[in-house]
matplotlib code that plots the C-alpha trace (Angstrom):
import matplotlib.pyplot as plt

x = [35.4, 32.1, 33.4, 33.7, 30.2, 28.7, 29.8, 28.2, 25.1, 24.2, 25.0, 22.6, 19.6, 20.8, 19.8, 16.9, 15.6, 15.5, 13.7, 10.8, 10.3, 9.1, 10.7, 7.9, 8.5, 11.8, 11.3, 8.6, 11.3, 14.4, 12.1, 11.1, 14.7, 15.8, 13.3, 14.9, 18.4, 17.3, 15.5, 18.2, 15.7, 14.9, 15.8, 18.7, 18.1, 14.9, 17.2, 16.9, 14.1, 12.7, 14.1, 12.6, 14.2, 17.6, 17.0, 15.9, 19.1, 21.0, 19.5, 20.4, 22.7, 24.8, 26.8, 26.6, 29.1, 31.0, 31.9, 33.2, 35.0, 36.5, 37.9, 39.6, 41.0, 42.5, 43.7, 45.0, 46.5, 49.8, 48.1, 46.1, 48.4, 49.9, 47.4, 48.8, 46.5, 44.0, 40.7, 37.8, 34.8, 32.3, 29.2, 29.8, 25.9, 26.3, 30.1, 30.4, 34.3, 35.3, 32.9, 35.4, 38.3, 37.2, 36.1, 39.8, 41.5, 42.9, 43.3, 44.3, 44.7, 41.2, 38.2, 36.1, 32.7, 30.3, 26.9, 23.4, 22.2, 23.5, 21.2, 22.6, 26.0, 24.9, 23.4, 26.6, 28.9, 26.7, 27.6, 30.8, 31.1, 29.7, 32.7, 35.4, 34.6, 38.2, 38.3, 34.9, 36.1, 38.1, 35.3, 34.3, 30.9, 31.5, 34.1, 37.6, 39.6, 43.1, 44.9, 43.9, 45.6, 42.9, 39.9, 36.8, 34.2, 31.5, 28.4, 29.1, 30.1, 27.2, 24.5, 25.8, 26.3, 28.9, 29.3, 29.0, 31.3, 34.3, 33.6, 33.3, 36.9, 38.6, 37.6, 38.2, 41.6, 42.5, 42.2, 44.5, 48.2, 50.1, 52.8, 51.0, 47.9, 45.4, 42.0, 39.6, 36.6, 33.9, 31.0, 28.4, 29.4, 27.7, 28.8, 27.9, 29.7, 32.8, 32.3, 32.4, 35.8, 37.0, 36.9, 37.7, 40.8, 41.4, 41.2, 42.8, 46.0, 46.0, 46.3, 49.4, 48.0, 49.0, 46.9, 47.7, 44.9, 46.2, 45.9, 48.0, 47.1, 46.9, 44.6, 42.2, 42.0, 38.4, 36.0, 32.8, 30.3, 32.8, 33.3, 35.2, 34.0, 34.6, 31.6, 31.8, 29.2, 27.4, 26.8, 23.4, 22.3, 18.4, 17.0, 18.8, 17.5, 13.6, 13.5, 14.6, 12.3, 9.9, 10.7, 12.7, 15.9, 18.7, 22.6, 24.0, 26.6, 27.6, 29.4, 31.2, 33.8, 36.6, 40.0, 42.7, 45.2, 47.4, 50.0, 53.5, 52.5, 54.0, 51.8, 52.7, 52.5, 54.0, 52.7, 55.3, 54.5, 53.4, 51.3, 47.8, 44.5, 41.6, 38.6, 35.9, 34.5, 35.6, 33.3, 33.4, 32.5, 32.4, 35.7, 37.4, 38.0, 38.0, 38.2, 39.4, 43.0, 43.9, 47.6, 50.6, 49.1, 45.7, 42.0, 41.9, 40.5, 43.0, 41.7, 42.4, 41.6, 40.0, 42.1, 45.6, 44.4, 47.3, 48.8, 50.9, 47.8, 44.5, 44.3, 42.5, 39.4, 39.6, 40.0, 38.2, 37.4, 40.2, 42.6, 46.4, 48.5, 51.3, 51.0, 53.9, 54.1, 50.4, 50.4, 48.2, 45.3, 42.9, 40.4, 43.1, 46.0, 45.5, 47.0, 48.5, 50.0, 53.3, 51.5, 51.7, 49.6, 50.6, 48.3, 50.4, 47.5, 43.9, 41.0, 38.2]
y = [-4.6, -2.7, 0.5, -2.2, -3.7, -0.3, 1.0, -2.2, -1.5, 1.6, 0.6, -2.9, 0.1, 1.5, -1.3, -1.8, 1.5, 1.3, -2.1, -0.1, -3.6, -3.0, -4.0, -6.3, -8.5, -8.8, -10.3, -12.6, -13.7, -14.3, -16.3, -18.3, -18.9, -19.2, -22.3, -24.1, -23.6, -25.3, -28.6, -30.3, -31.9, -28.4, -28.4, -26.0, -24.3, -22.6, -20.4, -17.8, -18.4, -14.7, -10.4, -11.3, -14.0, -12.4, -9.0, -10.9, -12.7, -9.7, -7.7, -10.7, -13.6, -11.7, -9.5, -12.3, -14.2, -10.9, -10.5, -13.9, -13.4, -9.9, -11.4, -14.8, -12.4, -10.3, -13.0, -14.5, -11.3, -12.4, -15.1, -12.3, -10.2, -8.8, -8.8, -11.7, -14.1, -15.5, -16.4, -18.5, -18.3, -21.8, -20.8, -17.9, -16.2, -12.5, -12.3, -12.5, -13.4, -10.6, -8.3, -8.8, -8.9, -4.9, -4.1, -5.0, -3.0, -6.4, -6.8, -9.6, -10.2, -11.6, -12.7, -15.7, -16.7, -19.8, -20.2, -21.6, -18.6, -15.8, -12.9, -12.9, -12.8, -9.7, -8.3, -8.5, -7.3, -4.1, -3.7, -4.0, -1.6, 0.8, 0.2, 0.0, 0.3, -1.0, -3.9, -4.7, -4.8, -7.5, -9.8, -12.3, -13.9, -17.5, -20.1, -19.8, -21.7, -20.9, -22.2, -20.4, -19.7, -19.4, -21.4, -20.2, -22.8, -21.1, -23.1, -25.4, -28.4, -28.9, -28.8, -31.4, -35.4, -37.3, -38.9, -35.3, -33.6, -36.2, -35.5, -31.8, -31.8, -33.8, -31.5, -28.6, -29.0, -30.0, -26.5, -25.3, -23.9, -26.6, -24.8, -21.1, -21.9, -22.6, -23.2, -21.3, -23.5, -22.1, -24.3, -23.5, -23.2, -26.3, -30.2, -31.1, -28.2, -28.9, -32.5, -31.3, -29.3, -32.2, -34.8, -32.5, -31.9, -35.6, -36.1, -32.9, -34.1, -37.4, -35.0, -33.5, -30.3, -28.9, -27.4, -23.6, -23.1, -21.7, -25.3, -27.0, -30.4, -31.1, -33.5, -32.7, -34.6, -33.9, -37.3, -38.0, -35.6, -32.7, -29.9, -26.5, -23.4, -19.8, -17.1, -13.3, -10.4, -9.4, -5.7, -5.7, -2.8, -1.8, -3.5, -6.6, -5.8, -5.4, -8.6, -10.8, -9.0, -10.3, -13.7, -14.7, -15.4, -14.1, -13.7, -11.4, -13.7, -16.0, -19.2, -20.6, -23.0, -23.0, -23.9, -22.7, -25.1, -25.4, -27.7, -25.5, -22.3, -22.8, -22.5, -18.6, -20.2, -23.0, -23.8, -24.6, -26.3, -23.3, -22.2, -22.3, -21.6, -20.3, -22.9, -21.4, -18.4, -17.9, -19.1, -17.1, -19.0, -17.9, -18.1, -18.6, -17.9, -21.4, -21.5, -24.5, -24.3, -26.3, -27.1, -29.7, -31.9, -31.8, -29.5, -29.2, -26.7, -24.1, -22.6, -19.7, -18.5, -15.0, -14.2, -15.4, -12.7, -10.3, -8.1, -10.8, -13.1, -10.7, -10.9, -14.0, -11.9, -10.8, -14.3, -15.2, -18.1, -18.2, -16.2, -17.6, -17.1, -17.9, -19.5, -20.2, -21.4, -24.0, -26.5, -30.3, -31.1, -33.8, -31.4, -30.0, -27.4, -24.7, -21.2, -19.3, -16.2, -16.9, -17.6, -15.5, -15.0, -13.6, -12.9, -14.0, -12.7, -11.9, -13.1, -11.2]
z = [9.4, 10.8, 8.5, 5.5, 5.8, 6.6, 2.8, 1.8, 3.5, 1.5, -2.1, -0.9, -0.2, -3.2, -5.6, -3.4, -3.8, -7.8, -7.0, -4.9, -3.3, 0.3, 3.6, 4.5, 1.3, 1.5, 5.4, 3.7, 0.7, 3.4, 5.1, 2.0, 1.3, 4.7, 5.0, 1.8, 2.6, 6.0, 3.4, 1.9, -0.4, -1.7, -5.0, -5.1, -8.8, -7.6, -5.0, -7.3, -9.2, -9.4, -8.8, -5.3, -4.2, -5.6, -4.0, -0.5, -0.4, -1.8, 1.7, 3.7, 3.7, 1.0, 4.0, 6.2, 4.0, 2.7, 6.6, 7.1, 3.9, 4.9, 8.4, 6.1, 3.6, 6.1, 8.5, 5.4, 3.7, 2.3, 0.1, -1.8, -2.2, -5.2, -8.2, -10.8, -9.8, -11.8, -9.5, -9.9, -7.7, -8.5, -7.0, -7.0, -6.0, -5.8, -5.9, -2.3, -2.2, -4.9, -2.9, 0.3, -1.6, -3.6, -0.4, 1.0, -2.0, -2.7, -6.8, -9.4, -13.1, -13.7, -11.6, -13.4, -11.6, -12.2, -10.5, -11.5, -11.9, -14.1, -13.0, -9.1, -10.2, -12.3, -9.0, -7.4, -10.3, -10.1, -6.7, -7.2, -10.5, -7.6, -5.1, -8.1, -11.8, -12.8, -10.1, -11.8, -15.1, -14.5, -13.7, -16.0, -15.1, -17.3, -16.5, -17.1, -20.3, -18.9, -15.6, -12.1, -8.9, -6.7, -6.2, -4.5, -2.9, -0.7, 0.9, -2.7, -0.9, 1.3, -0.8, -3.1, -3.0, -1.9, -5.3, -7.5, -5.0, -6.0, -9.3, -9.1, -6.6, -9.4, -12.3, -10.2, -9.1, -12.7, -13.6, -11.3, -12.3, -9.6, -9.7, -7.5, -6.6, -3.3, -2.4, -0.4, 1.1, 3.1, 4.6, 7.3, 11.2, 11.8, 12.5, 8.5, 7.4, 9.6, 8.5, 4.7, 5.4, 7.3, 4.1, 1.8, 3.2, 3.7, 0.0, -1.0, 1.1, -1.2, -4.2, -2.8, -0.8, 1.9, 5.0, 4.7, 7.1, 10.9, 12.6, 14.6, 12.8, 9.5, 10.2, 12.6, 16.0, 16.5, 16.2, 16.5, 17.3, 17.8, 15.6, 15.4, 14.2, 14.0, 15.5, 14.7, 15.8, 13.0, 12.8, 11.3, 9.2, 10.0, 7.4, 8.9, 12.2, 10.6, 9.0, 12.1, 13.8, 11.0, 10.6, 13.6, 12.0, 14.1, 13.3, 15.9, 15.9, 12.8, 12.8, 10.1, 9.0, 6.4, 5.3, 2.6, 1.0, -1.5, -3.5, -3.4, -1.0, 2.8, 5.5, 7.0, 10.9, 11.8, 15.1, 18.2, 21.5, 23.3, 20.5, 20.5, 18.4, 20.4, 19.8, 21.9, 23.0, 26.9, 29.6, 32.7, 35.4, 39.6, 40.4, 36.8, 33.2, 30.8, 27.2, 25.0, 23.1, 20.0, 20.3, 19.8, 22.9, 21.4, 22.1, 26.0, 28.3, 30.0, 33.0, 35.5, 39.1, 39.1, 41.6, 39.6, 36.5, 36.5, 33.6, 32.4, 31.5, 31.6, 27.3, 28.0, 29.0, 25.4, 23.5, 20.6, 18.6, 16.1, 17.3, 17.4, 20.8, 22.6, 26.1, 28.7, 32.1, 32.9, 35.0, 33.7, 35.8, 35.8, 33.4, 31.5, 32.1, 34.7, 34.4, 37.6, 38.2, 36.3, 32.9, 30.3, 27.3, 23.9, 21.0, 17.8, 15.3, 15.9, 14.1, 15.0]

ax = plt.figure().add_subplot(projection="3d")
ax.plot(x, y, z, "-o")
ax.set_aspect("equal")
plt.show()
């Protein structure tokens, strides 16, 4: 992925360069923006009120989310593959999903976007012309009048209303072809954002969809104040790297949550009783490794003695959130399960 955000690195300095808009303005834009995204009684139509804003968020939060796009695609692969499908991306700001997806070589029969604001969805279809003139030419930046396949919703839910995002769901889904279709949602890595993916899949699954996503629920144990999330290192380009320095905004590591369903696609894992999903980053404590599994008996916290780490079981030093893995042979204690020597750990498919 670091070879795949690199190429979109330079064609970003590219633009920025026939901007001649300097470094320091940039930092003082992202900063500007930064602060509304962070007021949720911003309004949200002055995002992108101006080049600046647009070129600031192009230089910043625009490879943030291509990133956590490229690892869903790819994690994800066999439901974009082929190229029949017809794609929609509401809100869609500088065509971050199709970026990920040209990046990816992935293709499809047409790529419709909406967003309230035409010129940063031009931004992005220049960058993409630049990675793939004929993947670009399939991009249509107005709404679609024909069924879709694939539905796009990133950092959408969250910045609308209960009330307008019933609305919105309902008028969405009734554009869909029922018969091949699925849903991509992406909110922020934080306990609203989890929240948002949380409902929407609770009143998706009364409309007949399915949880394609790699849980082991389809709906989610978690309650209260718990959430789950995914968190990926960043590699930041050096403009990246100037403007935290400027502003103090730091995403070494990103956090995000999302989920992909559909109405008549199967779910490509079907989790068994020794199969886990990785739900935190490990914790290595004095005399053991901890990290927290999502499984058929719920989230708990597996553990292991230092000691007990042998060639059968030592992947867990290399765990992630979101990867998927097999586990055999623990033991239940009072804080959980407990790993020994005889455990062994499988990675079933990696996320990051």
């Amino acid at each position: 992925m670091k070879e795949k955000i690199s190429i979109l690195y330079t064609l970003i300095e590219k633009i920025i360069e026939k901007e001649n808009i300097s470094k320091q303005k940039i930092a003082q834009h992202v900063k500007l923006l930064s602060d509304k995204f962070n007021n949720f009684n911003a309004s949200k139509n002055t995002y992108m009120e101006n080049q600046l804003s647009r070129i600031a968020y192009l230089a910043y939060f625009y490879p943030i989310n291509v990133y956590k796009f490229l690892h869903i695609i790819s994690f994800y692969e066999n439901y974009f593959s082929g190229n029949n499908n017809y794609y929609f991306d509401f809100g869609a700001g500088p065509l971050t999903f199709y970026t990920a997806l040209c990046l990816l070589k992935k293709d499809g029969k047409v790529f419709y976007t909406f967003d309230t604001n035409y010129e940063i969805m031009e931004l992005g279809k220049k960058i993409i012309t630049m990675l793939n003139k004929t993947f670009s030419d399939k991009i249509i930046l107005k709404e679609p009048q024909k069924p879709i396949n694939v539905l796009i919703l990133s950092n959408v839910i969250t910045e609308i209303t209960q009330n307008e995002r019933v609305e919105l769901i309902k008028n969405l889904i009734n554009r869909l072809d029922k018969k091949n279709c699925i849903i991509v949602v992406l909110e922020p890595g934080t306990k609203k954002g989890f929240e948002n993916i949380k409902l929407l899949k609770e009143f998706l699954l009364n409309f007949n969809f399915s949880d394609l996503t790699f849980c082991p629920y389809s709906k989610c144990p978690l309650i209260n104040n718990e959430w789950c999330h995914e968190n990926l290192y960043f590699p930041r380009s050096t403009l990246i790297q100037y403007i935290e320095d400027k502003t103090g905004l730091n995403n070494r590591f990103i956090n995000f949550t999302y989920a992909i369903l559909s109405i008549d696609k199967k779910p490509l894992l079907v989790f068994q009783d020794n199969t886990f999903r990785v739900v935190s980053n490990l914790l290595e404590r004095k005399g053991d490794y901890a990290l927290y599994l999502c499984g058929k008996n719920g989230i708990n916290q597996y553990t292991i003695l230092k000691r007990h780490i042998n060639e059968k079981n030592s992947i867990i030093k290399s765990l992630r959130r979101g990867d998927i893995i097999e586990v055999s042979n623990y033991t239940k204690i009072s804080t959980g399960y407990r790993l020994d020597i005889n455990s062994t750990i499988r990675i079933l498919k990696k996320f990051s």
